[in-house]
C-alpha positions as CSV (number, residue, x, y, z in Angstrom):
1,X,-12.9,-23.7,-4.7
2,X,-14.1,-25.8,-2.1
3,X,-17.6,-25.8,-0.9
4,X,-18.8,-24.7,2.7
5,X,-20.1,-28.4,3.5
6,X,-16.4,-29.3,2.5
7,X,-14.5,-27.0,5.0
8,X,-17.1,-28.0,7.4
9,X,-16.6,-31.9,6.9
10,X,-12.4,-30.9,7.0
11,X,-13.0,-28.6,10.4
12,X,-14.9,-32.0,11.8
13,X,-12.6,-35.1,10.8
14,X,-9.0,-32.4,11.9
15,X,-10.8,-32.0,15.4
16,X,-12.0,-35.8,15.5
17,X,-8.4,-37.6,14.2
18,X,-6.3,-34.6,15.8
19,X,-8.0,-32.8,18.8
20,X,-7.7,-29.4,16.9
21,X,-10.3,-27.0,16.9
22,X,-10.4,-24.7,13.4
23,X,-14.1,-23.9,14.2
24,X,-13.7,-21.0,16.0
25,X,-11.9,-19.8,13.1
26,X,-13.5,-17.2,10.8
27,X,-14.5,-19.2,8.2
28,X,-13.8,-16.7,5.5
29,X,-9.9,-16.2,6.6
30,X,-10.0,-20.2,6.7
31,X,-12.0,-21.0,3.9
32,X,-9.3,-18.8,1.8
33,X,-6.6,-21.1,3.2
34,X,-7.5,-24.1,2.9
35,X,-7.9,-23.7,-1.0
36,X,-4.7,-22.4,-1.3
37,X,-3.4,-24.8,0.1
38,X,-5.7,-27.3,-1.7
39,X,-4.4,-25.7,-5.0
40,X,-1.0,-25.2,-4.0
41,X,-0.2,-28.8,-3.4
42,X,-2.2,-30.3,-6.6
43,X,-5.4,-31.3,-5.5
44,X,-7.8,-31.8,-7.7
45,X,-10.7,-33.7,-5.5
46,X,-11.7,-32.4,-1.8
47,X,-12.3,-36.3,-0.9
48,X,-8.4,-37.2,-1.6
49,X,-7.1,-33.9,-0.1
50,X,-9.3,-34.5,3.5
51,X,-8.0,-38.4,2.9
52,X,-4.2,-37.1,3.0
53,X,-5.1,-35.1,6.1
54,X,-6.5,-38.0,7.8
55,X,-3.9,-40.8,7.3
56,X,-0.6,-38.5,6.8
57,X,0.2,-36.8,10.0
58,X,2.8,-34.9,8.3
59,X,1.1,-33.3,5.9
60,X,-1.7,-32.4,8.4
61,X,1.0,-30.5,10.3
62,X,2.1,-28.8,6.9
63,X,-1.3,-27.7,6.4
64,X,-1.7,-26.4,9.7
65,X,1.1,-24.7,9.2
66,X,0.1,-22.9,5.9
67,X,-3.3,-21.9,7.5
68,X,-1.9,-20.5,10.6
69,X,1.5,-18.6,9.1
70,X,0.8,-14.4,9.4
71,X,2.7,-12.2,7.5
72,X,4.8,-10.4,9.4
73,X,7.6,-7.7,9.1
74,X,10.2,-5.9,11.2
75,X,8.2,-2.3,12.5
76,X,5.2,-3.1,10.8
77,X,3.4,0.1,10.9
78,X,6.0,2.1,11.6
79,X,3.9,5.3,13.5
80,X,2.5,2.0,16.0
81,X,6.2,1.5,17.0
82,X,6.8,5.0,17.5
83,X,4.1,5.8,19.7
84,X,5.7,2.3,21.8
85,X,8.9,4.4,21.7
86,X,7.9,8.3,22.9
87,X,4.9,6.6,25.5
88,X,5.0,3.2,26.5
89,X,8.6,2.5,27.2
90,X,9.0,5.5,29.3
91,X,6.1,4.2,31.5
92,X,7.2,0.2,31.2
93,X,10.5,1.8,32.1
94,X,9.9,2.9,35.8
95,X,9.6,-1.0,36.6
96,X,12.3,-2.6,38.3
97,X,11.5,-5.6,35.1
98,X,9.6,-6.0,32.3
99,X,7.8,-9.0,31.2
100,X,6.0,-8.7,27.6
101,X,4.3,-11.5,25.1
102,X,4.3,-11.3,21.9
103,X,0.8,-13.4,21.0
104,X,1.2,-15.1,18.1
105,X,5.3,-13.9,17.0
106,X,5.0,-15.9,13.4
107,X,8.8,-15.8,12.2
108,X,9.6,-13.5,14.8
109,X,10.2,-10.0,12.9
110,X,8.0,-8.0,15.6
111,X,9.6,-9.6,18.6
112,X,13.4,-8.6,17.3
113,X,11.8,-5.2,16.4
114,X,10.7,-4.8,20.7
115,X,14.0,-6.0,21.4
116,X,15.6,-3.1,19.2
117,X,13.2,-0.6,21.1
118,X,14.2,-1.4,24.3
119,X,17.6,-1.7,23.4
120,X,17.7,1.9,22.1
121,X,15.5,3.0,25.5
122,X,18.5,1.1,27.7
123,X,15.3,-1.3,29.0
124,X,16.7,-4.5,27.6
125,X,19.0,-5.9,30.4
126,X,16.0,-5.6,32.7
127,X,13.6,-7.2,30.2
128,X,12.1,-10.4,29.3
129,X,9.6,-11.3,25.9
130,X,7.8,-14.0,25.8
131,X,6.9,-15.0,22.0
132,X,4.9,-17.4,21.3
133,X,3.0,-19.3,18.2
134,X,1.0,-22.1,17.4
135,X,2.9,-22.9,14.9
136,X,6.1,-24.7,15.4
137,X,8.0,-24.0,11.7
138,X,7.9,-20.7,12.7
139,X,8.9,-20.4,15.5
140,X,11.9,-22.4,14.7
141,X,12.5,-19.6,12.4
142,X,12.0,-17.1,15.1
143,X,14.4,-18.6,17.1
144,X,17.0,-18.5,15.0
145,X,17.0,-15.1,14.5
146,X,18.0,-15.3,10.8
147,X,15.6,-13.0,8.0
148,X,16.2,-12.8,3.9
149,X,18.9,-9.9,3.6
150,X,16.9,-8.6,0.8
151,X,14.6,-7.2,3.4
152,X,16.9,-5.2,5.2
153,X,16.3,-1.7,3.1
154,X,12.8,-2.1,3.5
155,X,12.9,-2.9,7.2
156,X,15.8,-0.5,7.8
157,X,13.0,2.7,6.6
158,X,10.5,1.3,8.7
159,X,12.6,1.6,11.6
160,X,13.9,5.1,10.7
161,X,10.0,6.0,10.3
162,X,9.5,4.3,13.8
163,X,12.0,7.0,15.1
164,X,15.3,5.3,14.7
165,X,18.2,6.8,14.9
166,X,20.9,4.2,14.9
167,X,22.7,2.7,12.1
168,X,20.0,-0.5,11.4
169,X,22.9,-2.8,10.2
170,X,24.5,-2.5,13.4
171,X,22.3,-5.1,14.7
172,X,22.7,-7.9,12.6
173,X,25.5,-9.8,10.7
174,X,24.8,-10.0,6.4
175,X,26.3,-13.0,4.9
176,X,25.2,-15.2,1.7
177,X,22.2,-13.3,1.4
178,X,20.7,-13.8,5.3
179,X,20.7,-11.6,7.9
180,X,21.4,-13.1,11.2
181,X,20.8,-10.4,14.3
182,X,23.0,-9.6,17.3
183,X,22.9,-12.6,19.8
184,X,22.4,-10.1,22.4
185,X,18.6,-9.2,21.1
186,X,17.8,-12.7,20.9
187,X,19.0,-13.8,24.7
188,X,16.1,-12.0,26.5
189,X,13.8,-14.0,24.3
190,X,12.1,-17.0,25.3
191,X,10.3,-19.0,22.5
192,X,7.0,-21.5,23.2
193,X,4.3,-22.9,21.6
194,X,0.8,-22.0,23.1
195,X,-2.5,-22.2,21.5
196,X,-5.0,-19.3,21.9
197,X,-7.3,-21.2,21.0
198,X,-7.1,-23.6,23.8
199,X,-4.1,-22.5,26.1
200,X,-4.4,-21.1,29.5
201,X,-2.6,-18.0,30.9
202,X,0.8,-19.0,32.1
203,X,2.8,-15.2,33.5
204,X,1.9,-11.8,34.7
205,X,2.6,-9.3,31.5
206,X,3.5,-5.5,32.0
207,X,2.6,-5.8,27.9
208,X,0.9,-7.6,25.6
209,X,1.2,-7.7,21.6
210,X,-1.1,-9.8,19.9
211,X,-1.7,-7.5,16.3
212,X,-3.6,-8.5,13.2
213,X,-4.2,-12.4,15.0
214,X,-7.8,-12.3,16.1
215,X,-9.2,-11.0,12.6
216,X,-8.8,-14.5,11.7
217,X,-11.0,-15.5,14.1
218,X,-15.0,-15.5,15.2
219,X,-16.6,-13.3,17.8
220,X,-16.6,-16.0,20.6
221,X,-13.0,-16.9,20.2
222,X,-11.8,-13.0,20.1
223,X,-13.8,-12.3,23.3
224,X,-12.6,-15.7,24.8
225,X,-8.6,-14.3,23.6
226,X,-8.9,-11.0,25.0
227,X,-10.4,-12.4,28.1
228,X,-6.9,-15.0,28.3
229,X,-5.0,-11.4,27.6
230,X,-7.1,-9.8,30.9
231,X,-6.0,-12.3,33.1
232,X,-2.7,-12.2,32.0
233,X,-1.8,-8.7,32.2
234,X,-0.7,-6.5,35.1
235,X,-2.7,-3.7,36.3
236,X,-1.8,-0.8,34.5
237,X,-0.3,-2.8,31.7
238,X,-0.8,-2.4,28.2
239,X,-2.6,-4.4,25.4
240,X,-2.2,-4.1,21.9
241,X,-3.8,-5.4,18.8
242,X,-3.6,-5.0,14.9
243,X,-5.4,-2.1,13.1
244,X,-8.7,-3.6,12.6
245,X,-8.9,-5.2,16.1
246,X,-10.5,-4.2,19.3
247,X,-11.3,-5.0,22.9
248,X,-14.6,-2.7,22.6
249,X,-17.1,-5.6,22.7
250,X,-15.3,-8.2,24.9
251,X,-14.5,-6.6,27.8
252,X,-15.8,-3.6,30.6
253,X,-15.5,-0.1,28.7
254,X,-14.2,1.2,32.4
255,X,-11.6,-1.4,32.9
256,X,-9.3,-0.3,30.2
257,X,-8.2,3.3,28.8
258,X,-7.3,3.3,24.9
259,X,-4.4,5.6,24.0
260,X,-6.1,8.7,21.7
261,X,-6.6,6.6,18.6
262,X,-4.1,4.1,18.7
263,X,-4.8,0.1,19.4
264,X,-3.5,0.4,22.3
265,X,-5.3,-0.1,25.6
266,X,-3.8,0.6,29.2
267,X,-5.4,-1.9,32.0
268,X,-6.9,0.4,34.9
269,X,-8.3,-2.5,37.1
């Protein structure tokens, strides 16, 4: 395990050599990280690991990359996407078009989940989601639109438990163990990189979907986020975050309306 003066040292010489900022990071979530990655490429000393950082640009990028990768799955928490289904789309709906960001997509599961959703509600051709990462191996992934086949049972009863009623395979192509999914889903998609960290706000939203991003991050930096989401959203637009997330302590109590129980929140002003 590395020691706290270590990850400190590393947060220091990454922002100094590279201009990124890991210390608004929860140092927990990042301390966890960083040794696996530490252990998982062979390390043995912290000095030659932050010594490979500093002179190998590559494998800095490979270890930002391991630190910022979330895990991620198509209708994670399954009741989450049916409450988007039977409330949210219905109201998104009435717009003559939708724009919605997907904050921090990862590989890109969630983002081809939406897309299924408004599919199924007839809301696609009028739709447009904006997905994007920090990290750029992922969203190469994303882009692509291509997941391990072996998933596709699991993913396939979330959706039914998200209140699907289609036949799941219909949207994507198997072959050699991948599945690819329907070129149709992945038009209205627009990948980017953007930092939330350090980024600005660059649309109008009618939604926003940023879940189970800001628990890896300090109090400052979630209050800083949600105040990026605020500007970015439309009045009477809708945030939403990951289970153990929350707007409560970063923004005006009157300014948003949370749906009964769910981590959603609907912009009032």
């Amino acid at each position: 395990m590395i020691e706290d003066i270590e990850l400190e040292m590393l947060i220091n010489e990454v922002y100094e050599y590279y201009g990124f900022d890991f210390g608004s990071y929860s140092r927990a979530s990042l301390k966890r990280r960083v040794n696996r990655i530490f252990h998982l490429d062979g390390f043995t000393h912290f000095h030659e690991f932050l010594s490979k950082v500093r002179s190998d640009p590559e494998y800095y990028k490979r270890m930002v990359d391991e630190i910022t990768v979330n895990v991620t799955e198509m209708f994670r928490d399954p009741a989450f996407y049916n409450v988007l289904r039977t409330q949210i789309l219905p109201l998104l709906g009435t717009k003559p078009f939708i724009r919605l960001w997907h904050a921090g997509c990862s590989t890109g599961e969630e983002v081809y989940s939406m897309a299924i959703m408004l599919k199924e509600a007839g809301l696609l051709h009028k739709s447009l989601i904006y997905a994007t990462d920090i990290n750029a191996t992922v969203l190469e992934t994303a882009k692509k639109g291509i997941f391990p086949l072996r998933m596709m049972k699991e993913y396939s009863q979330n959706y039914r438990d998200a209140g699907g009623q289609e036949d799941f395979s219909s949207y994507y192509t198997a072959n050699y163990g991948i599945a690819k999914f329907n070129g149709d889903l992945g038009a209205k998609m627009v990948f980017s990189q953007h930092n939330l960290v350090s980024d600005n706000s660059f649309n109008e939203f009618d939604m926003i979907l940023c879940r189970n991003v800001l628990i890896y991050f300090d109090a400052d930096l979630q209050k800083r986020v949600i105040n990026l989401f605020d500007e970015s959203l439309a009045v009477l637009g809708f945030l939403a975050l990951g289970t153990k997330e929350t707007i409560k302590y970063s923004i005006a109590s009157n300014k948003y309306k949370q749906l009964d129980k769910d981590k959603i929140w609907r912009k009032l002003k």
